[in-house]
C-alpha positions in Angstrom: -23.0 142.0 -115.7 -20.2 140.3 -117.0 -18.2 137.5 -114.5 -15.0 138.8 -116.4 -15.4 142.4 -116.0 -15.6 141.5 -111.8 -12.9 138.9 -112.0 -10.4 141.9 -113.7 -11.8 144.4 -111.4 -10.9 143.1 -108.2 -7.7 141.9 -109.6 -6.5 144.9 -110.6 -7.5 146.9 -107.4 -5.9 144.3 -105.3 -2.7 144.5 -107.3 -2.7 148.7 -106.9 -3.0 148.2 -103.2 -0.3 146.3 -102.7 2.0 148.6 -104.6 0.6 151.5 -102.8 1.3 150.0 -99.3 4.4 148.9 -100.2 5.5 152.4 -98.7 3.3 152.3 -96.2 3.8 151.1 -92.4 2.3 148.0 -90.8 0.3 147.6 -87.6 2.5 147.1 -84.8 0.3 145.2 -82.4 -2.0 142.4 -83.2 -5.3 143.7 -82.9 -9.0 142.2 -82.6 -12.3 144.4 -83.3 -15.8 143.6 -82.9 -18.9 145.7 -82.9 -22.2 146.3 -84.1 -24.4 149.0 -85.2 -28.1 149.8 -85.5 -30.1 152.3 -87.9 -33.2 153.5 -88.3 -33.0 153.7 -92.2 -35.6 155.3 -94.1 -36.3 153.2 -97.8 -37.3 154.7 -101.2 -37.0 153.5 -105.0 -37.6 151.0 -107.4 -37.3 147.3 -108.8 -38.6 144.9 -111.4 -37.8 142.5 -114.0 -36.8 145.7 -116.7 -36.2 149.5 -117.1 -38.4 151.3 -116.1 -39.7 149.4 -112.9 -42.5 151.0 -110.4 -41.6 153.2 -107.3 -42.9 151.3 -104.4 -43.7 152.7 -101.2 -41.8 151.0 -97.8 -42.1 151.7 -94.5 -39.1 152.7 -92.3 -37.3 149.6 -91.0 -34.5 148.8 -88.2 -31.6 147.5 -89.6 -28.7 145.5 -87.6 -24.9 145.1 -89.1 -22.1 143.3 -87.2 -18.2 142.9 -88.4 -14.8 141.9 -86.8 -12.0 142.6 -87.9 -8.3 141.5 -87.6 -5.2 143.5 -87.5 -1.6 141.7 -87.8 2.1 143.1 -88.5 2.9 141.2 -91.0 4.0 143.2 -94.0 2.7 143.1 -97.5 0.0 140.4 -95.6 -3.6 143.0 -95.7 -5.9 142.6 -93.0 -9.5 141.1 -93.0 -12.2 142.6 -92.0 -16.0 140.6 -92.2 -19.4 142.2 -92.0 -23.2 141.0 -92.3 -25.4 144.2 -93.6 -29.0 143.3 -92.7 -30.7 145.4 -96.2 -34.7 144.7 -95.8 -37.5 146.4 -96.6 -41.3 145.7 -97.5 -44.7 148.1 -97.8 -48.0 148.1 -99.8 -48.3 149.8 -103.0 -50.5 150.7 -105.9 -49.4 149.6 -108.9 -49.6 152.5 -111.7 -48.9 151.0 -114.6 -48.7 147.2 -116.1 -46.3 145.2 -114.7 -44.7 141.8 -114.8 -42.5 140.5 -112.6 -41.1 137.0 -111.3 -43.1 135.8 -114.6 -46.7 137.2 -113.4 -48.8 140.2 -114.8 -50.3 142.5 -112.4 -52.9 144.8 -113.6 -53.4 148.5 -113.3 -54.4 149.7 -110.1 -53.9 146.5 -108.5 -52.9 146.4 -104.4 -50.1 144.9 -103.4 -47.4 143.7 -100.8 -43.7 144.3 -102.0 -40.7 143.3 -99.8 -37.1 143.5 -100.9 -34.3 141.6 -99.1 -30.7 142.6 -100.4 -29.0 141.5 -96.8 -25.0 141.0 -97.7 -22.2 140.0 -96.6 -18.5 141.9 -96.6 -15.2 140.4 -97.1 -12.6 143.7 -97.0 -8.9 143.2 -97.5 -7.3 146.4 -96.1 -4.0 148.2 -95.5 -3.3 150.7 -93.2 -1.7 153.6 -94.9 -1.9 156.0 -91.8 -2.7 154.7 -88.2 -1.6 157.0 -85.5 -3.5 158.7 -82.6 -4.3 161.6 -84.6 -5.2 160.8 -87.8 -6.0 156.8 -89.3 -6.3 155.8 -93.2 -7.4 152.0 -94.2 -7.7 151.4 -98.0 -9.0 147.9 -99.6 -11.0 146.0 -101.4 -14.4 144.6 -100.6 -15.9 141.2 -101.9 -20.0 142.2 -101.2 -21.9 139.1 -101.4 -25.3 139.6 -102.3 -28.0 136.9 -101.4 -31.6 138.0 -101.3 -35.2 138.1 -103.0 -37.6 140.9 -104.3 -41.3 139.5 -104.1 -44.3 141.5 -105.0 -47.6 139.7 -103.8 -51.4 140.8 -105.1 -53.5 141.4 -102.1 -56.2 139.3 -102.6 -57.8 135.9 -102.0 -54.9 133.7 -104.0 -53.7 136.6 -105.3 -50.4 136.3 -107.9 -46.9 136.5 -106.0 -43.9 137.0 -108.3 -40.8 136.9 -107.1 -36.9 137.0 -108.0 -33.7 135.2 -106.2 -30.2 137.2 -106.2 -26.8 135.8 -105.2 -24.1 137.5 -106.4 -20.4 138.9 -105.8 -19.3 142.3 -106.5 -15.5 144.0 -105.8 -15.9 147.5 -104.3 -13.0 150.0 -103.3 -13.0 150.1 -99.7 -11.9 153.6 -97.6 -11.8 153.9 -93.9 -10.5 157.0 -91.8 -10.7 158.3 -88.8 -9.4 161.8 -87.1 -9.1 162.2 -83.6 -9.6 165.2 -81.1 -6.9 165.1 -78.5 -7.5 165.3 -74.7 -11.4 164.8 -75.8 -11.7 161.1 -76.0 -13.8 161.8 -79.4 -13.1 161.2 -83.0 -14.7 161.9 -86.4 -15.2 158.9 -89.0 -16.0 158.4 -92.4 -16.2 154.8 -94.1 -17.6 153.7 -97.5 -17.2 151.2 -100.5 -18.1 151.7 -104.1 -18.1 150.4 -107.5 -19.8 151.4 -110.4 -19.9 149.8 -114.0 -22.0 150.1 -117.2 -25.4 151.2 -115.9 -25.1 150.0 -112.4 -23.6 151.6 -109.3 -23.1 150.8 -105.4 -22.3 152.3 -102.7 -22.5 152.1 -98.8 -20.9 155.2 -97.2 -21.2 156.0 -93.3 -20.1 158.9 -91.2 -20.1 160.4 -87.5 -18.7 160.8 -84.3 -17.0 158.1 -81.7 -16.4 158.6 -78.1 -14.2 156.4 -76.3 -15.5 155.2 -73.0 -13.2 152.5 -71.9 -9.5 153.0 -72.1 -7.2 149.8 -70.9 -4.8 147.1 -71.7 -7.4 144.2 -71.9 -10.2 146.0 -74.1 -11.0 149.1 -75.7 -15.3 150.3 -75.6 -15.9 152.9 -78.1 -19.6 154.4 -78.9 -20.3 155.8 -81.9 -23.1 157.6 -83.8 -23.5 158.9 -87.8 -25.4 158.6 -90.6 -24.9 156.1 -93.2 -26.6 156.0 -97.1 -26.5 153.3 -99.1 -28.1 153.2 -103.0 -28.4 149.8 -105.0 -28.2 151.2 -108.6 -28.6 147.2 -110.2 -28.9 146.8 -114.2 -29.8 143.0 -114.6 -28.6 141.8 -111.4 -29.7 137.7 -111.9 -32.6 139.4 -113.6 -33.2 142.4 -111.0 -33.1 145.5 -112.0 -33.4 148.3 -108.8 -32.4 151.7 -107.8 -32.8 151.6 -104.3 -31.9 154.2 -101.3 -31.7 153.0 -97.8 -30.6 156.3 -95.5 -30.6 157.0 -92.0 -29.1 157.3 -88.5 -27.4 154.5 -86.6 -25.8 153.7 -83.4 -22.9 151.6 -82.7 -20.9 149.7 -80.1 -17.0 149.1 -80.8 -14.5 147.0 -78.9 -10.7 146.4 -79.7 -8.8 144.0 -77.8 
């Protein structure tokens, strides 16, 4: 991927945001969230040095991912919200085919350990287009930050290990909403970022239910629940090429002060 093709890209979001919420209404109080959520996610796909790479197996894995976020008046000025996105996985597979990878050769049939770290980091500049009681709208940009490894390790007495670094930064369009239920303390939630560019493609979409469980002037406590899917569809990522699905069910911990 080229560095040009990102620079332009998040340029030229960031400049249609501003023009879209030049119309649009600021937040009215200053506002503090922190929170954290948990899933169960469920891991299938590929990676390797070139197309086509093997389908590994990976066993299900807990995953943890933590933000805050601040919220100003201050026209024109977007908001920031920061994440860290634990993405790991690792199993023991069978290799199918000849393969090379992190400049080793593993033979046909050969047993071996794979484990895929693509843990990242979010930096979302957001507007808030809608943000009443009813019905909430954030849209933005998202600097991802990917820093990780892919390893794939022979199981065997000094068996061969091959292995690939990635650290790189990608802009995705950022969406948050939210639509609540009056009188029921609940609310329904979507959120996701995306980009997608030559023969590569991310995205990291969530959605699900929220109850509010602690309504005052010093804090707000809101639990929620949902689903969340994210695919890592990377052509020659600092040589790593992967189309990976990490999907399942999380639980979260919100609070707004």
């Amino acid at each position: 991927m080229k560095k040009s093709f990102i620079n332009k890209t998040a340029l030229s979001m960031t400049l249609s945001l501003v023009m879209v919420t030049g119309q649009a209404s600021a937040d009215t109080l200053f506002g503090i969230y922190v929170g954290g959520d948990g899933w169960r996610s469920d891991v299938t796909g590929s990676f390797g040095n070139s197309e086509p790479a093997p389908v590994f197996n990976f066993d299900s894995k807990t995953q943890g991912s933590y933000f805050l976020a601040l919220e100003h008046p201050i026209p024109l000025l977007p908001n920031i919200r920061l994440a860290h996105n634990q993405l790991e996985a690792q199993g023991v597979s069978i290799i199918d085919a000849q393969f090379s990878f992190g400049g080793e050769d593993f033979a046909v049939s050969t047993t071996v350990a794979n484990r895929l770290d693509l843990s990242n980091t979010d930096i979302v500049l957001y507007y808030e287009i809608l943000d009443n009681s009813v019905v909430a709208l954030d849209l933005g940009v998202n600097g991802k930050h990917i820093k990780g490894s892919a390893s794939v390790v022979e199981q065997a007495q000094n068996g061969l290990q091959g292995e690939e670094s990635v650290s790189q930064w990608l802009p995705l369009v950022y969406v948050s909403s939210k639509i609540g239920l009056p009188l029921t303390g609940l609310d329904i939630f979507a959120q996701g970022s995306y980009i997608g560019w030559s023969d590569s493609r991310m995205y990291d979409v969530q959605a699900g239910v929220g109850y509010e469980v602690v309504d005052s002037l010093a804090v707000d406590v809101r639990l929620k629940v949902g689903y969340r899917a994210i695919n890592l569809r990377l052509d020659d990522l600092d040589n790593l090429y992967s189309n990976i699905d990490f999907k399942g069910v999380f639980a979260g911990i919100e609070l707004h002060f």
